[in-house]
C-alpha positions, 0 to 999 in steps of 0.5 A, a space after each residue: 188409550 183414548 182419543 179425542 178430536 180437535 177441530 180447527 177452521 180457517 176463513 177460506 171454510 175449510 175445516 181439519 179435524 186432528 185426532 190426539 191422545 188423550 194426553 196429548 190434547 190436555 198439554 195443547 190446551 195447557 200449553 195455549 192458555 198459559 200463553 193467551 190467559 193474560 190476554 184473556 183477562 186483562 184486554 177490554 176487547 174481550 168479551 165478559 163471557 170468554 175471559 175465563 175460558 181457561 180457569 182451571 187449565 194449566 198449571 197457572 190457573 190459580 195466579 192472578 193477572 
């Protein structure tokens, strides 16, 4: 099986890079933009260009906000 890797930072610098399978990391991106997705969409602070990061990801992709 393929793996891929996922990196994270912190503001003290430091940076993790974790490595998942491949169905492993599609379920995290799921799982993350089917919480933040209304958040995306809908808070004004938010830039225009991040608010459809996650168009296409997840099971909900296609439900309006």
């Amino acid at each position: 099986m393929k793996s891929q890797i996922l990196a994270s930072g912190n503001d003290d610098g430091t940076i993790k890079l974790w490595y998942l399978p491949e169905l492993e990391l599609e379920s995290l991106l799921t799982k993350n933009c089917d919480v933040v997705r209304s958040y995306l969409k809908n808070n004004p602070n938010v830039n225009d260009e991040d608010r459809n990061l996650c168009d296409g990801i997840g099971d909900f992709s296609d439900r309006i906000y």
